[in-house]
ROVO-504338 format. One record per residue: residue in three letters; y, x, z of N, C-alpha, C, O in turn. Coordinates in steps of 0.001 Angstrom, whole numbers, plus 524288, in hexadecimal, padded with zeros to 5 digits. Example, Ala and Ser with C-alpha at 12.3 -4.5 7.8 and 13.67 -1.06 7.14 Angstrom:
<nodes>
ALA7E9C68338681E787EE6C8300C81E787F31C8339081E787F3098379C82111SER7F7368323281BA87FBDC8356681BE48001E8326481EBE804728346181F67
</nodes>
This chain:
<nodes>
UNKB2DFC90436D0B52B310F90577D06C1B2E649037DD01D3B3061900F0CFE45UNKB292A90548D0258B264490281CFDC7B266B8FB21CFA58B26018F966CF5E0UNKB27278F939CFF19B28358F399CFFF2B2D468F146CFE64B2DFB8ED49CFBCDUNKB317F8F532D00E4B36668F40FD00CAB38A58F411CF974B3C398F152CF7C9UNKB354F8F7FCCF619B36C28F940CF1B6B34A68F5EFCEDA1B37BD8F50CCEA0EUNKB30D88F433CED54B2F6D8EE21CEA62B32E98E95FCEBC7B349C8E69DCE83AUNKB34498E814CF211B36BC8E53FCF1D8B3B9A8E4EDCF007B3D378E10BCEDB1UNKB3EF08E9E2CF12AB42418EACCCEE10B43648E9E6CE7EAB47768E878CE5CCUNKB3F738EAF0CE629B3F628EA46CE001B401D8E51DCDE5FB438C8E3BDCDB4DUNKB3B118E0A5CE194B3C758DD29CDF6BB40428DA43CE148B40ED8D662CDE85UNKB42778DA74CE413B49C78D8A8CE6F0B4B708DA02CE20CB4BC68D6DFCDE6CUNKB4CB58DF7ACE1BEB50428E14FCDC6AB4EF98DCD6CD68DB51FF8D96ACD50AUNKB4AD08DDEBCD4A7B481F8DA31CD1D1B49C58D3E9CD0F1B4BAA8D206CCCF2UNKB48B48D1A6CD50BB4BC28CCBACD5F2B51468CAD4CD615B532F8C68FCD4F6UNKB53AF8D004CD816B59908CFB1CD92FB5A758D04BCD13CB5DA48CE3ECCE45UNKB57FC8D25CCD0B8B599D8D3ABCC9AAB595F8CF0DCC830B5DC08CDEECC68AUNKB56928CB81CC7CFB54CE8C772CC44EB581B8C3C9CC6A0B59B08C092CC36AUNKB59718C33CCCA56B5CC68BE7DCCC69B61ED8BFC9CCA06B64778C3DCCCA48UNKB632E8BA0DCC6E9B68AD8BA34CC433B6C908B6C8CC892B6B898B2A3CCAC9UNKB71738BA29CC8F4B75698B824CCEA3B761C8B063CCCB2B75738AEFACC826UNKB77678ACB6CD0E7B78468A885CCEAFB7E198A7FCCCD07B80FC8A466CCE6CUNKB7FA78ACB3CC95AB86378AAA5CC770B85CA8ACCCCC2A7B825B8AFDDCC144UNKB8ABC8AA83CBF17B89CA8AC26CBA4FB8F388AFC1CBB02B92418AE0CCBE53UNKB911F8B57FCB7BDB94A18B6BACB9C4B97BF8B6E1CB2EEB97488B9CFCAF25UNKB9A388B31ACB3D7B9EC88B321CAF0BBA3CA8B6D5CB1EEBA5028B67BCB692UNKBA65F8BA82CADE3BA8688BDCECACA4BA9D88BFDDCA86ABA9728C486CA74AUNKBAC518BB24CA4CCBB1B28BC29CA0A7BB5468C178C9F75BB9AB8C2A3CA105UNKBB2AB8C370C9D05BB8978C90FC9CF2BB9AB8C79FC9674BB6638C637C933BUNKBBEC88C862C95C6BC3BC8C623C914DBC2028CC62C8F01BC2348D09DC9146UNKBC0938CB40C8A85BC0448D05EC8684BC3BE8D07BC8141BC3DC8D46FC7E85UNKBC6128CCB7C8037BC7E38CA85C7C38BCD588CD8CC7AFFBCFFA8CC81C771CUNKBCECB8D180C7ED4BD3128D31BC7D5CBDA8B8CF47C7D0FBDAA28CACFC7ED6UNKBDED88D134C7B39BE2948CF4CC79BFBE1A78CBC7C7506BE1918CDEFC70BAUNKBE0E98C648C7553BE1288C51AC70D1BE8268C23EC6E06BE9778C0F9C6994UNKBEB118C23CC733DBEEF58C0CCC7192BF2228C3A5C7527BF07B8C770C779AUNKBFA638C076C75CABFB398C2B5C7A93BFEE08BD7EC7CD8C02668BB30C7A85UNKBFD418BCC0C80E6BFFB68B9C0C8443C035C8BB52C887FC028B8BD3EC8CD3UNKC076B8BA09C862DC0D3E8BB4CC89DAC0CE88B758C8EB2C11748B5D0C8F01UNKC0AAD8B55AC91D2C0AAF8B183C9849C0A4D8B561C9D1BC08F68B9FFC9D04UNKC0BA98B2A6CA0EDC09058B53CCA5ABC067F8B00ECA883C097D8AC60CA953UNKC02A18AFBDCA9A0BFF5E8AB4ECABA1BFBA58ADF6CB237BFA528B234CB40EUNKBFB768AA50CB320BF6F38A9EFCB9AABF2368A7B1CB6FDBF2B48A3AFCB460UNKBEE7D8A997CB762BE9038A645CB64EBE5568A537CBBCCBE51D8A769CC012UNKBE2968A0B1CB963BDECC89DE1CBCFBBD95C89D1BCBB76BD9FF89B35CB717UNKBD4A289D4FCBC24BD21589A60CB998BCE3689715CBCF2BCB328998ECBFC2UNKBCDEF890F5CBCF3BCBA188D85CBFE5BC76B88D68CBDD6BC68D88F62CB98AUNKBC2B888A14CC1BBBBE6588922CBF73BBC6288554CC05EBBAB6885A4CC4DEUNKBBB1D88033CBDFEBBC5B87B12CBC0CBB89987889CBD03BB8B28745ACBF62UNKBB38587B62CBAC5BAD6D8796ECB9DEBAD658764DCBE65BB08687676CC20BUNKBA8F5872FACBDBDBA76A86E18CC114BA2D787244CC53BBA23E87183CC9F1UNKBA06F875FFCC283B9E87878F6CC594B9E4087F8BCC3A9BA03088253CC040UNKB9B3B87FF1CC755B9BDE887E0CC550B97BF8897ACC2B8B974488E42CC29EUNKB934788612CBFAFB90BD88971CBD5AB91E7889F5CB702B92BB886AECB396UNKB91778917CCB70CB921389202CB389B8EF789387CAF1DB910E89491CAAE9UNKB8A71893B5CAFBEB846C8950DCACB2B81B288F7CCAF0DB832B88E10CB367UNKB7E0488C89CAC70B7B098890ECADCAB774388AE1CAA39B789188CBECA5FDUNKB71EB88A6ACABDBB6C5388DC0CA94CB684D888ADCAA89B6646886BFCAE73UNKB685A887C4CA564B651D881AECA542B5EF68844DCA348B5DDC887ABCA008UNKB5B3E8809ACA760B5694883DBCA5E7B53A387D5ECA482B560687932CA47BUNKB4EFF87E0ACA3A6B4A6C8793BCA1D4B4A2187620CA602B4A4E87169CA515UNKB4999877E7CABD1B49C9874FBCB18BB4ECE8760CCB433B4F7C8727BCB75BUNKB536C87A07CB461B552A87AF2CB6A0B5A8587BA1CB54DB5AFE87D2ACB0C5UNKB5FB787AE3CB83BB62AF87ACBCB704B65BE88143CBAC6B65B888154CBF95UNKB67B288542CB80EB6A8C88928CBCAFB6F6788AFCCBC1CB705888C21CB789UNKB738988BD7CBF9EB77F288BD8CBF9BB7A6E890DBCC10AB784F8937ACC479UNKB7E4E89261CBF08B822F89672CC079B87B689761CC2B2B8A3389746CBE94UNKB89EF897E7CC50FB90518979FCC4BEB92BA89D48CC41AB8F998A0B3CC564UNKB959F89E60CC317B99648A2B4CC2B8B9EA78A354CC6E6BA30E8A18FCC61FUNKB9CC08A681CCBBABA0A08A68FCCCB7BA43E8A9C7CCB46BA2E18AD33CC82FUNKBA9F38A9A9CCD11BAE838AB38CC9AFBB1728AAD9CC569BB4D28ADD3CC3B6UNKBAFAA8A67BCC3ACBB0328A4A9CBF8FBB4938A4BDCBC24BB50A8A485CB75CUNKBB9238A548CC1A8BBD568A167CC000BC0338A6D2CC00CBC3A88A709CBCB5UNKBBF948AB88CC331BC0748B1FFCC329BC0C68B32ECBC25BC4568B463CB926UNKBBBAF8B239CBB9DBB9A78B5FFCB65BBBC708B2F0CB0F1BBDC68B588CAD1FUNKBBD008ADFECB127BC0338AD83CADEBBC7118AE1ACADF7BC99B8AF9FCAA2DUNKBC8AD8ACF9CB1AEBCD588AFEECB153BCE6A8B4BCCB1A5BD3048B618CB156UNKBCA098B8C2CB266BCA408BD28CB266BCB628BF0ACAC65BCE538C226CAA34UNKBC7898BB8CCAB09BC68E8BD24CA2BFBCC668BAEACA188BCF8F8BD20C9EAAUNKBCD5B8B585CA496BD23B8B4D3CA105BD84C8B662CA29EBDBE88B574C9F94UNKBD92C8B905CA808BDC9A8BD25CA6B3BDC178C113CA59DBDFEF8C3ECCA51DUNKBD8398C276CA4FBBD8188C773CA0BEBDA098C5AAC9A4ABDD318C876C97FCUNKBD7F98C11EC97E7BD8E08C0AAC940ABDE568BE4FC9334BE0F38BEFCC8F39UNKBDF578BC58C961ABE7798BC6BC963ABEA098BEFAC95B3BEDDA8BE9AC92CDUNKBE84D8C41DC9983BEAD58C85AC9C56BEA0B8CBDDC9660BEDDE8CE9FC956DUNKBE61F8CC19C92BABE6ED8CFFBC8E9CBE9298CE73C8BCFBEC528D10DC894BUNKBE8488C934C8B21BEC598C665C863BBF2828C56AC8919BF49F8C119C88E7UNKBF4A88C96CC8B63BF9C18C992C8B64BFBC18C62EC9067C00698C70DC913CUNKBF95A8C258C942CBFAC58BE98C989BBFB228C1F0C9E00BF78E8C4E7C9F3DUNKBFE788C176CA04BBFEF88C60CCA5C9BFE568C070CA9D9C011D8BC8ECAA6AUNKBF9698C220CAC35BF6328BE0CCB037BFB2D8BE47CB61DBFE628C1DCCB604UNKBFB468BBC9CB90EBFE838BAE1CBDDEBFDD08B73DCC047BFEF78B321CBE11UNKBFB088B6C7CC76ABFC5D8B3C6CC844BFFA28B05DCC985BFF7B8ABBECCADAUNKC04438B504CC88AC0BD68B16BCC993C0CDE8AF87CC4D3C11658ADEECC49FUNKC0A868AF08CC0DAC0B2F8AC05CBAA6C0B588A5CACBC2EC086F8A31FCBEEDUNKC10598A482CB900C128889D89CB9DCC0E4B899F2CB64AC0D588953CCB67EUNKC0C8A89D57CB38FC094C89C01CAE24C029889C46CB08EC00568A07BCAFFBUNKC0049898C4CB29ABF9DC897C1CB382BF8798964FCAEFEBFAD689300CAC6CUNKBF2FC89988CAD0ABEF17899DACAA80BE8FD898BCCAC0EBE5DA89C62CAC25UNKBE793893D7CAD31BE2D18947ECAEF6BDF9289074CAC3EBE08388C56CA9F1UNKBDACD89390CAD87BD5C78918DCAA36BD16B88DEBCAE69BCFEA88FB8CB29CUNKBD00288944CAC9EBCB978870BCAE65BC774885B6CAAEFBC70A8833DCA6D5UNKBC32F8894DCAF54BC00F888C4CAE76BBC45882D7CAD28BBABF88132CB169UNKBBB0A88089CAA3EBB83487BA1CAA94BB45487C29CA83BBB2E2877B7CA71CUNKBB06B8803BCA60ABAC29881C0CA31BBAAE288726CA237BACDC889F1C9ED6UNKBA78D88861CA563BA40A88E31CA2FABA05588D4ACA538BA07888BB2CA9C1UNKB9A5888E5FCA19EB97B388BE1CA3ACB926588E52C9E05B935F88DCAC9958UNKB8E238905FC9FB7B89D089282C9AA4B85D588DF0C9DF6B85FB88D5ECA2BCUNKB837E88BE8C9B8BB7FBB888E6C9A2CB77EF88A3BC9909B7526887DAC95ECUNKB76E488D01C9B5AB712788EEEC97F2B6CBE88BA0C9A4EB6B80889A5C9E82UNKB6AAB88C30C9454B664F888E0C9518B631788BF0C920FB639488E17C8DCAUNKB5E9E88B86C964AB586788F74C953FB55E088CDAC93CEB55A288865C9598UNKB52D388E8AC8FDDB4D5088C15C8BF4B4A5E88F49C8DDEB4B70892D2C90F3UNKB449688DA0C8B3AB41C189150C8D63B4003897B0C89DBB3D0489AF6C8BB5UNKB428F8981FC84F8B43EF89CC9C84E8B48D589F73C828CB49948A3E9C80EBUNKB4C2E89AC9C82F9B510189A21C82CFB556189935C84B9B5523895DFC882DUNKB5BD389BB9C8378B5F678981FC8897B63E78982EC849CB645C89B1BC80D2UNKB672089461C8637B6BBC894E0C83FEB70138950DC8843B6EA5894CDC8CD9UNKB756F89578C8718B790A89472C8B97B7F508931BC87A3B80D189572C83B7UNKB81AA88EF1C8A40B86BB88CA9C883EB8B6788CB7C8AE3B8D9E888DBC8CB6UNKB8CCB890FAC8B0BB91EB891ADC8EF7B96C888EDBC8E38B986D88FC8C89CBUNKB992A88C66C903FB9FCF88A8FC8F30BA283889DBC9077BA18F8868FC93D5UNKBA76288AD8C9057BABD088C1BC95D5BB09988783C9360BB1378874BC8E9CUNKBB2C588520C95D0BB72B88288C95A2BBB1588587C995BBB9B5886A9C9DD2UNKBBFDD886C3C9783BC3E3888D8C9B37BC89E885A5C9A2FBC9FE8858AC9594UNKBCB4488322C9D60BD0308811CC9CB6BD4848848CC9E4BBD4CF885EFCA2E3UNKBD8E98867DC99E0BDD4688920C9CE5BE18A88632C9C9DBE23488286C9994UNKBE46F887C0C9FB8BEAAB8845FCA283BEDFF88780CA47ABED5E88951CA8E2UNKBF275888BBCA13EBF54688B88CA238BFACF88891CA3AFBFCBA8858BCA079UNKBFD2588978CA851C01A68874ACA9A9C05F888B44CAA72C061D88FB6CAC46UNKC08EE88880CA8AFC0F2488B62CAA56C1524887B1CAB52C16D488510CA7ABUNKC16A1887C7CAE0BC1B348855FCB08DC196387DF7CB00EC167C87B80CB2FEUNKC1C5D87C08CAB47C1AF687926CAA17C17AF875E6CA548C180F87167CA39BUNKC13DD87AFCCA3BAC107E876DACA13CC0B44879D2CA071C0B5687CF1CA419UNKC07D087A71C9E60C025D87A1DC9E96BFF5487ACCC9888C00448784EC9486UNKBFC5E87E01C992BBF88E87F39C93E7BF4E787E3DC9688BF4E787F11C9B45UNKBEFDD87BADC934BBE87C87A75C947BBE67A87A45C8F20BE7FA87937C8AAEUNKBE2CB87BA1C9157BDE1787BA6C8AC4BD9E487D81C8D58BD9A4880BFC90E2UNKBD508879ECC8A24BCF1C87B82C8C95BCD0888002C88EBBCF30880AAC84ACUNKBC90688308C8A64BC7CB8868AC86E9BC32088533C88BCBC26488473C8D6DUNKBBE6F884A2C8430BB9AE885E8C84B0BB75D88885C8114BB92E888FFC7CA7UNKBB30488A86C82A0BAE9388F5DC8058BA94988CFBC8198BA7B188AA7C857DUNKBA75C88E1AC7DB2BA03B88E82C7DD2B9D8F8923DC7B7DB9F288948BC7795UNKB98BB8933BC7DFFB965D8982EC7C52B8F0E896EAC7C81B8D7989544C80BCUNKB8C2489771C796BB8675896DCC78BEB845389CDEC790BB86588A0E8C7765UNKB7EC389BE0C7C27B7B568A0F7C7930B76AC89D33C7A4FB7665898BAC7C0CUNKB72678A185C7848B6CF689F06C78E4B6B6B8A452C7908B6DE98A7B3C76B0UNKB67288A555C7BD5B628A8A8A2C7BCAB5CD68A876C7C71B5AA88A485C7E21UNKB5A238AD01C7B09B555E8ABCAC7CDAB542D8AD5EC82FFB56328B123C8533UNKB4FFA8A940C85AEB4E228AA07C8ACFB51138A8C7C8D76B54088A565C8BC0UNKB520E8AADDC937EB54FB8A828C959FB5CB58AC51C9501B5D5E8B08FC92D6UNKB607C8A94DC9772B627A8AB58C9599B66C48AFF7C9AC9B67468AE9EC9F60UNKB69048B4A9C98C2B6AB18B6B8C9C65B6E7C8B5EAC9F40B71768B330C9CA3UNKB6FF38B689CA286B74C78B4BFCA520B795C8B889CA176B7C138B703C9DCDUNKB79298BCBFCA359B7D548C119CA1F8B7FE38BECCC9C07B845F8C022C9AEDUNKB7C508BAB0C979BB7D3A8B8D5C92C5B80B48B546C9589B84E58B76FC967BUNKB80808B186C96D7B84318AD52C9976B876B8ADE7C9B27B8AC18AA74C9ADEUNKB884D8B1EEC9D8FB8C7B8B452C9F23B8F168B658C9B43B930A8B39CC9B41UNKB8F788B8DDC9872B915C8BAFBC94C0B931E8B713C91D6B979C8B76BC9026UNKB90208B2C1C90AEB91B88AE9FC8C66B953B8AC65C8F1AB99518AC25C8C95UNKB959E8AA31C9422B9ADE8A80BC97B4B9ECD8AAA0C986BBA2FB8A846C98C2UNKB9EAF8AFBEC98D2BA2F38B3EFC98B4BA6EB8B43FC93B3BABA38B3BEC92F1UNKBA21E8B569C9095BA3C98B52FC89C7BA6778B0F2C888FBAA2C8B27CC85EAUNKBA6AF8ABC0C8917BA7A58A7D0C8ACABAB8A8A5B4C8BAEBAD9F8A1B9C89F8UNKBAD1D8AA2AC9021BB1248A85FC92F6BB5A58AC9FC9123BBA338AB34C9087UNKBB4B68AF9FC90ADBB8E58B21EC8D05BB9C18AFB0C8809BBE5B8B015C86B4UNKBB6DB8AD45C84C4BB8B08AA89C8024BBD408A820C815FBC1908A82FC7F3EUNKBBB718A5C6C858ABBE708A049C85C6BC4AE8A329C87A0BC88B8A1B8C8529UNKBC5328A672C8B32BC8758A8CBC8DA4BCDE38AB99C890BBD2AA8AB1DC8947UNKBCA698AE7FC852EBCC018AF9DC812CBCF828ACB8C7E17BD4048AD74C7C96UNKBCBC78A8BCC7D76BCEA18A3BDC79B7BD38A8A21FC7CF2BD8108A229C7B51UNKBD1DA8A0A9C81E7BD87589FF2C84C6BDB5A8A236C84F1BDF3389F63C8589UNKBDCAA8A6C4C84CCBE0758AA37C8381BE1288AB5DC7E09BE3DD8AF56C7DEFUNKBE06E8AA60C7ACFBE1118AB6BC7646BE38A8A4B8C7460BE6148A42AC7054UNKBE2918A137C7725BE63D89CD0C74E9BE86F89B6BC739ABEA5F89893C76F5UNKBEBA089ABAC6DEDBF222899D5C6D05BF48F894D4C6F92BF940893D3C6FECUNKBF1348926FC70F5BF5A488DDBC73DABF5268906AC7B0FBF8CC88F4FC7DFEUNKBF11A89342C7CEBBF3D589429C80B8BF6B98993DC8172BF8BE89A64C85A7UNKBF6E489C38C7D56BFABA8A18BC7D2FBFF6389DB4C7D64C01A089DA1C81A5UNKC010F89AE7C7A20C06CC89937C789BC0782895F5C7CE9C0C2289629C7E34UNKC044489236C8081C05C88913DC85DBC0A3689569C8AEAC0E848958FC8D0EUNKC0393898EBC8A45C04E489CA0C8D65C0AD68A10DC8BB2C0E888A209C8E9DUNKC0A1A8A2B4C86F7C122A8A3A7C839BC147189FBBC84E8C18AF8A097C82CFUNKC14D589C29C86BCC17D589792C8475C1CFD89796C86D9C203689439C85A7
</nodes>
């Protein structure tokens, strides 16, 4: 028993310090009603990227990578929610598709040695179709921090999240695609 309880500790110990290899983006729409949209739409959201990482952590020798899975969940999660308050009743029997591709999200950090910065930026393309004809427009966002030492994950996350609701926001609040979507 004596034996068993040190080892224990440092298992526990180790298991602490080890950060999982995913980054977990998770968008929630806080922004409230900012308008009201009379549609009923089906949403989609694809994911485009050439690859899946979504944190890259650039060091002096080393290059390390992240992906996010679910990616493609968590943002359509944020963005029917943010439809769904601003007045849009989601369906997947809706004649009217709403979907978003993904082609950019993506934080950037790079470690100094008692410094880091990180440059997040998301490109989303939306495309909305109905019978016969079609709305698109790209939306992009960027976001900076810098800190001292190295830097935390849980910050990156937050800044990609934060992020990604901007951007989410701004699409729904669009006057050329409200008056699409009325049209």
């Amino acid at each position: 028993m004596r034996k068993i309880l040190p080892l224990c500790a440092v298992l526990l110990l180790a298991a602490c310090s080890n950060q999982p290899n995913q980054l977990i983006l998770n968008p929630v729409y806080q922004s409230g009603k900012i308008t009201q949209i009379n549609s009923n739409v089906s949403t989609s959201v694809i994911d485009l990227r050439g690859d899946n990482v979504t944190l890259k952590i650039i060091e002096s020798d080393k290059t390390k990578t992240l992906a996010s899975p679910g990616i493609t969940d968590s943002v359509k999660s944020a963005l029917d929610s943010a439809l769904s308050r601003n007045g849009v009743s989601i369906s997947n029997l809706a004649t009217t598709r709403f979907e978003i591709d993904i082609h950019k999200l993506q934080a950037v950090v790079t470690e100094k040695m008692m410094t880091h910065t990180s440059a997040a930026s998301i490109e989303f393309g939306v495309r909305v179709i109905r019978n016969d004809s079609s709305f698109s427009k790209v939306y992009h966002g960027n976001a900076n921090l810098e800190g001292p030492l190295s830097h935390d994950r849980a910050k990156i996350e937050s800044q990609l999240n934060k992020l990604t609701e901007q951007l989410i926001t701004r699409i729904v609040s669009d006057p050329e695609l409200i008056a699409y979507l009325e049209g």
